[in-house]
C-alpha positions in Angstrom: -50.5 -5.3 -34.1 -50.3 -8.9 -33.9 -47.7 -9.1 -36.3 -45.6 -6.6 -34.2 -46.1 -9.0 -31.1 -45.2 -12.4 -33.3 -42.2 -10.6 -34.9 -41.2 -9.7 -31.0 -41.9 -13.2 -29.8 -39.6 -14.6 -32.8 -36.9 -12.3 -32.4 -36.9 -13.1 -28.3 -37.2 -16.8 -28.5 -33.8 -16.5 -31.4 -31.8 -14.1 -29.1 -32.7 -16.6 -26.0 -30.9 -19.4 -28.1 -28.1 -16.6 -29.5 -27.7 -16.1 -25.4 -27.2 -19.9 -24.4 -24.9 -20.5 -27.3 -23.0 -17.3 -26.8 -22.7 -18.3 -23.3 -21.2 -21.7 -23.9 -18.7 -20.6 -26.5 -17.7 -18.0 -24.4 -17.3 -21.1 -21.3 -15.2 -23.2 -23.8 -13.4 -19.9 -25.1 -13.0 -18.5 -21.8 -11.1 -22.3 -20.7 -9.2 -22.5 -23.5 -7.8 -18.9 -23.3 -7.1 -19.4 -19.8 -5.0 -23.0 -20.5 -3.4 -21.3 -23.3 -2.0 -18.3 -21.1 -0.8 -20.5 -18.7 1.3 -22.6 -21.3 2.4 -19.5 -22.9 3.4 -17.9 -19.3 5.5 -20.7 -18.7 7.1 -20.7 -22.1 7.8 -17.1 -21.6 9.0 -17.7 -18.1 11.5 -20.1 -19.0 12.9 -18.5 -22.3 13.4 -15.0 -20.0 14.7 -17.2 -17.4 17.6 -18.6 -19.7 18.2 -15.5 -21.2 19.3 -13.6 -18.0 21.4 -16.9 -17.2 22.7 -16.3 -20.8 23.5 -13.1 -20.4 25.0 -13.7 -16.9 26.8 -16.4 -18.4 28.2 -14.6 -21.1 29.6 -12.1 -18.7 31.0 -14.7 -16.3 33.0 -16.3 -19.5 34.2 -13.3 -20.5 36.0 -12.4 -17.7 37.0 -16.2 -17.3 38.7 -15.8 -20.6 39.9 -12.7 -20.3 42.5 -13.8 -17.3 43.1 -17.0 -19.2 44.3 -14.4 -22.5 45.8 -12.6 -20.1 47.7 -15.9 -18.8 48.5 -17.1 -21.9 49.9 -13.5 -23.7 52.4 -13.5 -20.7 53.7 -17.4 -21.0 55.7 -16.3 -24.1 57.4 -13.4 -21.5 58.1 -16.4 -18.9 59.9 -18.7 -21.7 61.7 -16.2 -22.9 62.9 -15.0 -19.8 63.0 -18.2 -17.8 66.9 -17.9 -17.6 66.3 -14.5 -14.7 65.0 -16.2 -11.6 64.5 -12.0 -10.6 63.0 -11.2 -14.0 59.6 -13.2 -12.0 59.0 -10.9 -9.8 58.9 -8.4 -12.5 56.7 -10.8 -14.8 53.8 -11.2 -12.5 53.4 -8.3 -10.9 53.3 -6.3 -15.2 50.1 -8.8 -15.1 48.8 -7.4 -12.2 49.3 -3.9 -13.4 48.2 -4.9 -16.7 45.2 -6.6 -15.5 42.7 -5.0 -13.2 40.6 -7.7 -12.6 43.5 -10.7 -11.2 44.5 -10.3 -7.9 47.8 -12.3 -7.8 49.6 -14.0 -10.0 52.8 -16.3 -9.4 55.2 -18.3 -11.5 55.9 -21.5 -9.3 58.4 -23.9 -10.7 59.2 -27.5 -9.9 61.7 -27.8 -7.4 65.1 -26.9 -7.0 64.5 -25.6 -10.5 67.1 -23.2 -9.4 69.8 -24.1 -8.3 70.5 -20.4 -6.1 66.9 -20.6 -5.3 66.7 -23.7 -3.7 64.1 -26.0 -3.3 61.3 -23.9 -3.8 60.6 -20.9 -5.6 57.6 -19.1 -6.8 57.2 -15.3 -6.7 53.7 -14.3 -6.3 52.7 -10.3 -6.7 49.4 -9.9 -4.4 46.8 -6.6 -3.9 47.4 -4.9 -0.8 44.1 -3.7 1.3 45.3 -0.2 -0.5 44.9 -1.9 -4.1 49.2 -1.9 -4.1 51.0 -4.6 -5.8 53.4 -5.8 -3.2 55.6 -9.3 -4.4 56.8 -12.0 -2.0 58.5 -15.6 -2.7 55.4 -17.8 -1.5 56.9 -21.5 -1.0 59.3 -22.4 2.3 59.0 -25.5 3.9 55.3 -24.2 6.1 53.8 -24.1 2.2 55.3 -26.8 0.1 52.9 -25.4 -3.2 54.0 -28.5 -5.1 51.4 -30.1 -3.4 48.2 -27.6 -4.2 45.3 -28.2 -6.3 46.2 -25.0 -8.5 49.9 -27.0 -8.9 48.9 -31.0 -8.7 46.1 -30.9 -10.8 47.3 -28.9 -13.7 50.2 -30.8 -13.5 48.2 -33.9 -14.0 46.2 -33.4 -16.2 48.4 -32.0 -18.7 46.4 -28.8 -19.5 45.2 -25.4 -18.4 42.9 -26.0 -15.0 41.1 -23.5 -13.0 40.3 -24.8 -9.5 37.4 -24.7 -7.5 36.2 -21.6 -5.6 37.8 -21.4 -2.5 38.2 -19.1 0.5 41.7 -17.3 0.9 41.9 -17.3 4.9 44.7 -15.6 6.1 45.3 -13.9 2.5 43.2 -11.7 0.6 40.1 -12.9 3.1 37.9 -13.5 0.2 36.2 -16.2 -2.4 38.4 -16.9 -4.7 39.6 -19.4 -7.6 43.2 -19.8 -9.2 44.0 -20.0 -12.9 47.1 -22.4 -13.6 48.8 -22.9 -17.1 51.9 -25.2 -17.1 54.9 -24.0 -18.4 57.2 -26.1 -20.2 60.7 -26.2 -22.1 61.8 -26.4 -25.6 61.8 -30.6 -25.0 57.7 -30.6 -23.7 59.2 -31.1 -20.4 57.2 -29.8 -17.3 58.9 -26.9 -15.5 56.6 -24.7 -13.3 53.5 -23.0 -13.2 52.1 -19.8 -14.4 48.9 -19.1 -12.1 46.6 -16.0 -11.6 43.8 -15.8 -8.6 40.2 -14.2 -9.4 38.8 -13.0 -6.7 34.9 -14.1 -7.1 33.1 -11.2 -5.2 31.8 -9.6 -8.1 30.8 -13.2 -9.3 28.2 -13.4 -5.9 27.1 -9.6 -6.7 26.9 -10.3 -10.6 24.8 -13.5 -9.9 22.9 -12.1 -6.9 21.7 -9.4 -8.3 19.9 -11.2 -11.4 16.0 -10.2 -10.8 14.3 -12.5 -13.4 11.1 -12.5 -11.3 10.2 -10.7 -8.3 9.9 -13.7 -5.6 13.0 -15.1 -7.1 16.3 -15.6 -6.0 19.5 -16.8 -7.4 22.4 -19.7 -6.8 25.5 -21.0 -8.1 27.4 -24.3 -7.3 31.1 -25.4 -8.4 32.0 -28.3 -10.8 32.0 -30.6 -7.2 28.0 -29.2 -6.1 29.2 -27.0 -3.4 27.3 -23.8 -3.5 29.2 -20.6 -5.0 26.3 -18.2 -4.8 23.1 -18.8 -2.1 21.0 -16.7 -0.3 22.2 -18.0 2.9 26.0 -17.2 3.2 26.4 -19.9 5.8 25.6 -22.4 3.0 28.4 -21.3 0.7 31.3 -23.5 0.4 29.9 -25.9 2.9 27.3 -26.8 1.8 26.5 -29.0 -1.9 23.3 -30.1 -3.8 23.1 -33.2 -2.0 24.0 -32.7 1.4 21.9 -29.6 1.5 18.7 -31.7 0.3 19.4 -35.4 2.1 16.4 -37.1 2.2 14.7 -35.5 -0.4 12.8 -38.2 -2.6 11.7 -35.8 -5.3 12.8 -37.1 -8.5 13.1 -33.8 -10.1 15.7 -33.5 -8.1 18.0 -36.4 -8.7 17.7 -35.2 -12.8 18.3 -31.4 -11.7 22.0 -33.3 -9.9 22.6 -35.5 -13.2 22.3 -32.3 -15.4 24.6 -30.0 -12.9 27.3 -32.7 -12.6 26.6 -33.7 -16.1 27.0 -29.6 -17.5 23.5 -29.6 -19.1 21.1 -26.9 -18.6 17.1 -27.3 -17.8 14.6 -26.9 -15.4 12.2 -28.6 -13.2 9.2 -28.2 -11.1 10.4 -29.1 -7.8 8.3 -29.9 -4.9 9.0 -29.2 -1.3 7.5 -28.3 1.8 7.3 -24.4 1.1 5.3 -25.2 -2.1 6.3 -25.8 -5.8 9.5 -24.3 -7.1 10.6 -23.6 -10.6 14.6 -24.5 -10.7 15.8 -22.5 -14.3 19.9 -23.4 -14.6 22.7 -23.3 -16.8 26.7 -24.1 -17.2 29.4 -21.9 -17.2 31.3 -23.0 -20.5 34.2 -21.9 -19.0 34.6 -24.1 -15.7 31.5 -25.9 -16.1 30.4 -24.1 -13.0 26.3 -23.8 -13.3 24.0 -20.9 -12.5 20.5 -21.4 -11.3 17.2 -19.0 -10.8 14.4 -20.7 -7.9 11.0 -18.8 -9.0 8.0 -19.7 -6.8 5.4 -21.7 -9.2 2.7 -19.6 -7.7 4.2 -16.4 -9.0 4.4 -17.6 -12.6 0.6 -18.4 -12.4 0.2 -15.6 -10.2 -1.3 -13.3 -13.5 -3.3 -16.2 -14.8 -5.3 -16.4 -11.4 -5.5 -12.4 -11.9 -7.2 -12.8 -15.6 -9.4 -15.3 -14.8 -11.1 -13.7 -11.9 -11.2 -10.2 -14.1 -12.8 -12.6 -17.1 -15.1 -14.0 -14.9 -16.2 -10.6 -13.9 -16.3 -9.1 -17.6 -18.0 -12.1 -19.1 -20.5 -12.2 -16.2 -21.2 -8.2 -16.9 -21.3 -8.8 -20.3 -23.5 -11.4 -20.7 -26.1 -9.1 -18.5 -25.8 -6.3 -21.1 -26.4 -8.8 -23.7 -29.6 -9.7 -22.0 -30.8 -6.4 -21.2 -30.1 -5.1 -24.6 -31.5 -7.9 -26.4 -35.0 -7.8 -24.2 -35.1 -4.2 -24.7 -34.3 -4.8 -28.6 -31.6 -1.6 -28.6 -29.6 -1.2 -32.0 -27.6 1.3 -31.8 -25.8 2.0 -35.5 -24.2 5.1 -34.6 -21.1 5.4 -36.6 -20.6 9.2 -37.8 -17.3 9.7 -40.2 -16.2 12.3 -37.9 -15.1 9.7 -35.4 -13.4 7.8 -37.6 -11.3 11.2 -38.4 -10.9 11.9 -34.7 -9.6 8.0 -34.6 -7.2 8.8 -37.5 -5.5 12.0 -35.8 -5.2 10.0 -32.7 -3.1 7.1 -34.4 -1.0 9.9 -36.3 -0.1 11.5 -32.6 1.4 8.0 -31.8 -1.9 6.9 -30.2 -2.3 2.9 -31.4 -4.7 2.0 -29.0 -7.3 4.4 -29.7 -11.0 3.6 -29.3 -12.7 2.7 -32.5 -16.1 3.8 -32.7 -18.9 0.7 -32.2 -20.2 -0.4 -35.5 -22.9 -3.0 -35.5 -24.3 -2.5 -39.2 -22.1 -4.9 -41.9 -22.5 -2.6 -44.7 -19.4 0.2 -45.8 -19.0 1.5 -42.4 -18.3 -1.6 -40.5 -15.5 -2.2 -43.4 -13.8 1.0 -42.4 -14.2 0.2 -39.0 -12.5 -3.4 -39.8 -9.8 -1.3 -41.8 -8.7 0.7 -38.9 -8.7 -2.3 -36.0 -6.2 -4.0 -38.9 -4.5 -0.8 -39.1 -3.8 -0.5 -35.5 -2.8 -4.2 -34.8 -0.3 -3.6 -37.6 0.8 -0.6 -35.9 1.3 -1.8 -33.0 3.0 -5.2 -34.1 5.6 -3.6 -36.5 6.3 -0.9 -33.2 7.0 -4.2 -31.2 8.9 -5.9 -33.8 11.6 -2.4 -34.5 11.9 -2.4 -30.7 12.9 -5.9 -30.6 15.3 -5.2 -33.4 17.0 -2.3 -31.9 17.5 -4.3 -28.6 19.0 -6.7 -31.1 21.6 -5.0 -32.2 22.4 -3.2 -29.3 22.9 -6.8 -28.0 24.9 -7.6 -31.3 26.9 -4.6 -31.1 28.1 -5.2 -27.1 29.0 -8.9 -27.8 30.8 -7.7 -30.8 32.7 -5.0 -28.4 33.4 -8.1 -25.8 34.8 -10.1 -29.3 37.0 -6.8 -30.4 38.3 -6.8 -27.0 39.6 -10.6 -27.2 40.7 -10.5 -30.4 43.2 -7.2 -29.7 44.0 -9.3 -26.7 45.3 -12.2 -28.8 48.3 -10.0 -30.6 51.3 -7.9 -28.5 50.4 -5.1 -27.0 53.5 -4.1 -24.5 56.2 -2.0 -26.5 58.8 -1.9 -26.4 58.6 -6.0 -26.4 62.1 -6.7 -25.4 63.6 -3.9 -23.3 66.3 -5.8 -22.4 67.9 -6.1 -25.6 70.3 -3.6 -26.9 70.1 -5.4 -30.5 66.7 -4.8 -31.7 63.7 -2.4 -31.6 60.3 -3.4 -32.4 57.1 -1.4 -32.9 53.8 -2.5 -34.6 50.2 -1.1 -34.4 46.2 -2.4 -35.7 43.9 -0.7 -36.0 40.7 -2.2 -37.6 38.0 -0.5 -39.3 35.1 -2.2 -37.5 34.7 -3.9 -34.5 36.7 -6.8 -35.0 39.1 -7.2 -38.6 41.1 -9.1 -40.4 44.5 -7.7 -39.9 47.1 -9.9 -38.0 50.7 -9.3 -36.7 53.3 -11.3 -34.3 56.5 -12.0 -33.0 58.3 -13.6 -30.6 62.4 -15.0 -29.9 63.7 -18.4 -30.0 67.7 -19.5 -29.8 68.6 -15.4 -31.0 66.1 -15.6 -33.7 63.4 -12.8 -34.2 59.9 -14.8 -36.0 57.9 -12.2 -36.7 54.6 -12.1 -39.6 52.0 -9.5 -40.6 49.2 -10.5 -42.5 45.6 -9.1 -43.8 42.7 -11.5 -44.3 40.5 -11.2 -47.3 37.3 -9.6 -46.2 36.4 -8.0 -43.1 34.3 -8.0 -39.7 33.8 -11.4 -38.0 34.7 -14.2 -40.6 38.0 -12.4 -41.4 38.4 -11.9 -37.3 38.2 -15.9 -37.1 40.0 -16.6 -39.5 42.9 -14.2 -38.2 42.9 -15.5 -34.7 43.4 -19.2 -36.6 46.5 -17.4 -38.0 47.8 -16.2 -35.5 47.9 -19.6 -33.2 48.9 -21.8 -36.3 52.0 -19.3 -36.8 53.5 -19.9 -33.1 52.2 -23.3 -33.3 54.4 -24.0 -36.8 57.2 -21.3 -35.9 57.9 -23.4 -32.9 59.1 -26.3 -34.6 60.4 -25.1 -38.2 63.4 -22.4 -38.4 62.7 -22.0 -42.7 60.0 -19.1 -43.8 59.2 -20.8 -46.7 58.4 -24.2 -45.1 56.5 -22.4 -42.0 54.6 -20.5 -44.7 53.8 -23.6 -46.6 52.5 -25.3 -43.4 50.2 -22.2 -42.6 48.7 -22.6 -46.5 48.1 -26.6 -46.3 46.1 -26.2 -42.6 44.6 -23.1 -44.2 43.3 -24.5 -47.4 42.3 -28.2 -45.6 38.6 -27.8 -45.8 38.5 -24.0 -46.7 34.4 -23.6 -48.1 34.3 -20.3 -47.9 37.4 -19.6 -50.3 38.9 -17.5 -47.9 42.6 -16.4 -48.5 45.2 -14.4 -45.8 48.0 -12.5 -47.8 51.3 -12.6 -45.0 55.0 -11.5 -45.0 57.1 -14.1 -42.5 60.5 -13.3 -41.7 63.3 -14.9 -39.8 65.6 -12.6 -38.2 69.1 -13.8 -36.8 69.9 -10.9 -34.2 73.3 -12.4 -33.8 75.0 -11.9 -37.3 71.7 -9.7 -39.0 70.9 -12.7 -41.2 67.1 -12.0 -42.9 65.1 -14.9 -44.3 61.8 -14.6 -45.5 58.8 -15.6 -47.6 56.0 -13.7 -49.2 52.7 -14.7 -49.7 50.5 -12.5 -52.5 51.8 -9.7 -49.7 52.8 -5.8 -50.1 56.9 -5.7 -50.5 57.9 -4.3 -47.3 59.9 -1.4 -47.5 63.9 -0.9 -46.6 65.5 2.2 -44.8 68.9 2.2 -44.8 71.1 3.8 -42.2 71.9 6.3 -44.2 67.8 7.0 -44.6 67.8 5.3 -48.1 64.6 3.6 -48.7 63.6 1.0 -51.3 61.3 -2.0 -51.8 62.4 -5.2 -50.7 62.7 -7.6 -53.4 60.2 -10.2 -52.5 58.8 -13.4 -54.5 54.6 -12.7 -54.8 53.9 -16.3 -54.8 50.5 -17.3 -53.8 48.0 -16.1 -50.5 47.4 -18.3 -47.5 44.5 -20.9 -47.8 44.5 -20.6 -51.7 45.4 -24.3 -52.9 47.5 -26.6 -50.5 50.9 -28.3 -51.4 52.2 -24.8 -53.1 55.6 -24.7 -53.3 56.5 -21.3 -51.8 59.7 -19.8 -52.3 62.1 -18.2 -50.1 65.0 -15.3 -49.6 67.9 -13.7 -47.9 69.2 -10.6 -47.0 72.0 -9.7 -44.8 70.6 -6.7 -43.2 73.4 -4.0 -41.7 73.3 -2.5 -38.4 70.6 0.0 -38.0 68.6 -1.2 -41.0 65.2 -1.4 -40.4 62.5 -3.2 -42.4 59.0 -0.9 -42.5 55.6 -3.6 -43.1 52.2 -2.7 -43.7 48.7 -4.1 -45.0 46.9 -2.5 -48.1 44.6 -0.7 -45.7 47.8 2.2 -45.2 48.5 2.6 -49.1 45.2 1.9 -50.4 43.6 4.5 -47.9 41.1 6.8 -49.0 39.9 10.6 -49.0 36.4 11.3 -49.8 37.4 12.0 -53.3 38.2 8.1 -53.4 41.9 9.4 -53.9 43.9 6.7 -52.2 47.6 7.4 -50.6 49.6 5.3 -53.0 53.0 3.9 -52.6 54.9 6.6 -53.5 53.3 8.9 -50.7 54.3 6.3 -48.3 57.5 6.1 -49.4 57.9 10.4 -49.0 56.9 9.4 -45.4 59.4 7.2 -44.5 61.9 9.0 -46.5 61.0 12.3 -44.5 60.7 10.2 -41.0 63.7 7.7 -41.8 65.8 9.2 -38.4 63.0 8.2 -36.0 62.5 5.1 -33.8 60.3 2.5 -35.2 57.3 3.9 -33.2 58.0 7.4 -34.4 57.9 6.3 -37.7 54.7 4.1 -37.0 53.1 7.5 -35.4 53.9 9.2 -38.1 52.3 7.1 -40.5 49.0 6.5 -38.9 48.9 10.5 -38.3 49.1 10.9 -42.0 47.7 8.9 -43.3 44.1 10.2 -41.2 44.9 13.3 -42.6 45.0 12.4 -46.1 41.4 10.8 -44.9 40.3 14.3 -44.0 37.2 12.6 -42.2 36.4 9.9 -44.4 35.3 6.6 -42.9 37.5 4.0 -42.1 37.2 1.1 -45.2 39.7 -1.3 -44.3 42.2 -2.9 -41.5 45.4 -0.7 -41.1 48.2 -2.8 -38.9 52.1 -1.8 -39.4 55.3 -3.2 -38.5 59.0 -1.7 -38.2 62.0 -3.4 -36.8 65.1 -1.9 -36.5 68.5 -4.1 -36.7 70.9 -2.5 -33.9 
């Protein structure tokens, strides 16, 4: 008996000291954990901050850019056309039909540009209240546009300018900003302007209705300060950083100015009289514009003041049990096997979180019992982790649809391309096998002469994409100032190869095309011979040089040829993707079923012919995936 009473004595005086130590670990724990939530609340505060400014970003740009591709497909139209003071109004109000999202567009030139015109002249194609494109001539002497920011600016700076937000009073009675590209001759000499307003009303919705947190709201100030997007609509346009927060000596608030002006992104703590403020922003790339969230700093914490209280509570409630059970001396080692089954058909019915049974003992059963708590933090991580990966990619997969979309935009579109010429018909189509390709074509007229080039990049999806789009510019770039194929195809290889890493290669066919006496000069580069249909519908290869692909080894001497091409010839291009198609047999459709094609088709139009070959060449697919780029070209000689 006294043994029993010693044995209790010992064991109360070690759980008294279990108790205190128990309780000051969990004191420290308890401090640390709390610190350590609030750093990692901030942290995830300000990396969900950014990332709905970055995605709100991202859609801002891309509708930025999109108006300034749509600007910059349509110069080409106003060069070539420049001689047709009417052909204008035409011009800009196909960009309004073409483009949803501009509201009016205008070709101003300098003055008395015209002679007929007079001094000024700039037709501009508006949206009516009823969404109608109605076109007016904008300047007289009430509205001398020389003398705008969208003209004077531009003009000054040499370059592509898009003005600060402004409100159109008297007009479209809304926020807007104005796009302006200068336009200028075969000399480099200044001629006019091609502009396109935006009206920014979905730009206050889009950044208005960001939620990052739930006290939060949102604003957005122009490249000058002034505000763009604030809660208070008195504020907007008349208000800026500084004026609106003269006198303020926080210094947080002097770096948040710096960064704005400066186009950096941060955050501060600000400091004011309504409390402390979180200020999360970021630039626009596109105007340097800059988007900010305001979170109160009480609503970040706002959970940590939550835990702490409900920890207090739990550590206070458990610290009694530990008492009462330790004076009491109750062991409870009940661990059957049958709940550890009922645990294991709860986690295979998608249950993670199921309560393990308490095991106290260290022997087998608190093994198993350590086995299944790894078993369902594993669960639960790898659940976490594939739902973060399938955001991922749907992330991946909508920029990738935004970069398909800009990519298509950077090639013609409107067929026919010319309709105003009676000497040639042009038709071309690409379609690539995954979001964005390799594939390239263009075209365009200078002094009579038809450039065109069609081109497939080695590889596929976004490295071929950039590598096309580089193409694409270099070819007008070059084209502009050299009339030879061979020379414009050796000045694509040299900036092609210059620093080329990856070993990346672009086969291409350039031609030159004189549309006044049917002249053909061109130069092949490791390309497929295009084909020739005669007027008679005779078809045959086109003797063509192979030399080497684009981007290969620069300083390649490339050689060039001629043809004298007669009246209703036309000249039939494609990319491997149309004659290396395949079936799900892996048969692929071969030269000499293409040439049957154009054989059977040789009476049609260019785009009847192109129709014609994409149609059949999906059914010789019969359902088989897509494996590579398909683009073709005709033109037909009239």
């Amino acid at each position: 008996m006294t043994k029993k009473k010693t044995k209790e004595t010992i064991s109360g005086r070690l759980m008294g000291r279990v108790l205190i130590v128990s309780a000051l670990i969990f004191t420290l724990t308890f401090a640390l954990f709390l610190h350590m939530a609030a750093s990692k609340m901030r942290e995830e505060a300000t990396v969900h901050a950014h990332s709905e400014l970055s995605n709100t970003i991202h859609q801002i740009d891309a509708v930025l850019r999109s108006v300034e591709i749509a600007v910059e497909n349509t110069v080409w139209i106003v060069s070539h056309l420049v001689e047709s003071p009417e052909a204008m109004y035409d011009i800009t109000k196909r960009l309004l039909e073409n483009n949803d999202f501009i509201y009016g567009a205008s070709v101003a030139f300098e003055p008395n540009y015209y002679a007929s015109e007079g001094h000024y002249f700039s037709p501009y194609s508006y949206r009516d209240e009823n969404d109608s494109i109605r076109t007016i001539q904008l300047g007289d002497d009430t509205y001398d546009y020389h003398y705008m920011d969208w003209y004077q600016i531009p003009k000054l700076l040499d370059r592509p300018y898009w003005s600060e937000p402004y409100y159109d009073d008297g007009g479209g009675e809304m926020m807007m900003t104005t796009y302006s590209r200068p336009l200028y001759d075969s000399e480099g000499k200044l001629y006019g302007m091609l502009i396109a307003d935006l009206s920014l009303e979905w730009l206050t919705d889009l950044v208005g209705g960001i939620q990052a947190f739930d006290n939060s709201y949102n604003l957005m100030v122009s490249r000058n300060a002034s505000f763009i997007v604030h809660p208070n609509r008195e504020l907007i346009l008349n208000e800026t950083i500084f004026s609106s927060t003269y006198g303020d000596t926080d210094k947080s608030l002097a770096k948040m100015q710096d960064d704005i002006l400066s186009g950096r992104a941060g955050q501060v703590l600000r400091d004011n009289e309504g409390g402390k403020y979180f200020v999360f922003y970021s630039p626009v790339e596109t105007t340097q514009w800059t988007v900010a969230i305001v979170c109160p700093r009480s609503e970040l914490y706002a959970e940590v003041k939550t835990l702490r209280g409900v920890l207090i509570i739990l550590g206070i409630i458990a610290l009694l049990l530990m008492i009462a059970l330790s004076y009491k001396g109750i062991r409870k080692v009940v661990a059957p096997v049958e709940d550890f089954s009922d645990v294991a058909k709860k986690i295979a019915q998608g249950d993670f979180t199921a309560e393990l049974p308490q095991i106290r003992s260290k022997d087998e059963l608190r093994e198993l019992h350590d086995s299944f708590e790894y078993l369902q933090h594993s669960l639960v991580k790898y659940i976490d982790e594939l739902k973060s990966t399938t955001a991922n990619k749907a992330r991946i997969e909508r920029e990738l649809h935004i970069a398909r979309g800009i990519q298509m935009g950077m090639i013609p579109k409107i067929f026919p391309p010319f309709p105003e010429r009676d000497d040639l018909e042009l038709a071309a189509k690409l379609v690539p096998a995954k979001e964005v390709g390799g594939d390239l074509y263009d075209f365009f007229i200078d002094d009579e002469k038809l450039y065109f080039i069609i081109g497939d990049v080695s590889g596929k999806g976004i490295p071929a994409s950039l590598v096309m789009a580089v193409t694409c510019r270099l070819f007008r770039s070059v084209a502009s100032h050299l009339d030879k194929p061979e020379e414009i195809i050796a000045s694509l290889n040299d900036s092609l190869a210059d620093g080329n890493e990856s070993n990346m290669f672009c086969t291409a066919f350039l031609g030159v095309l004189d549309l006044t006496t049917g002249q053909l000069r061109y130069c092949n580069a490791g390309h497929n011979a295009p084909f020739i249909i005669g007027a008679d519908g005779r078809v045959a290869l086109l003797d063509v040089v192979p030399n080497l692909p684009l981007g290969l080894f620069g300083g390649f001497p490339y050689e060039g040829q001629e043809l004298q091409l007669d009246k209703q010839t036309m000249l039939y291009m494609f990319t491997d993707g149309v004659n290396e198609g395949e079936n799900g047999a892996k048969e692929q459709f071969g030269d000499l079923r293409l040439e049957g094609l154009l054989r059977r088709n040789a009476t049609l139009e260019p785009s009847g012919i192109i129709s014609a070959t994409l149609a059949e060449v999906e059914h010789h697919a019969d359902g088989a995936e897509q494996s590579d780029d398909i683009t073709v070209m005709c033109i037909k000689y009239c």
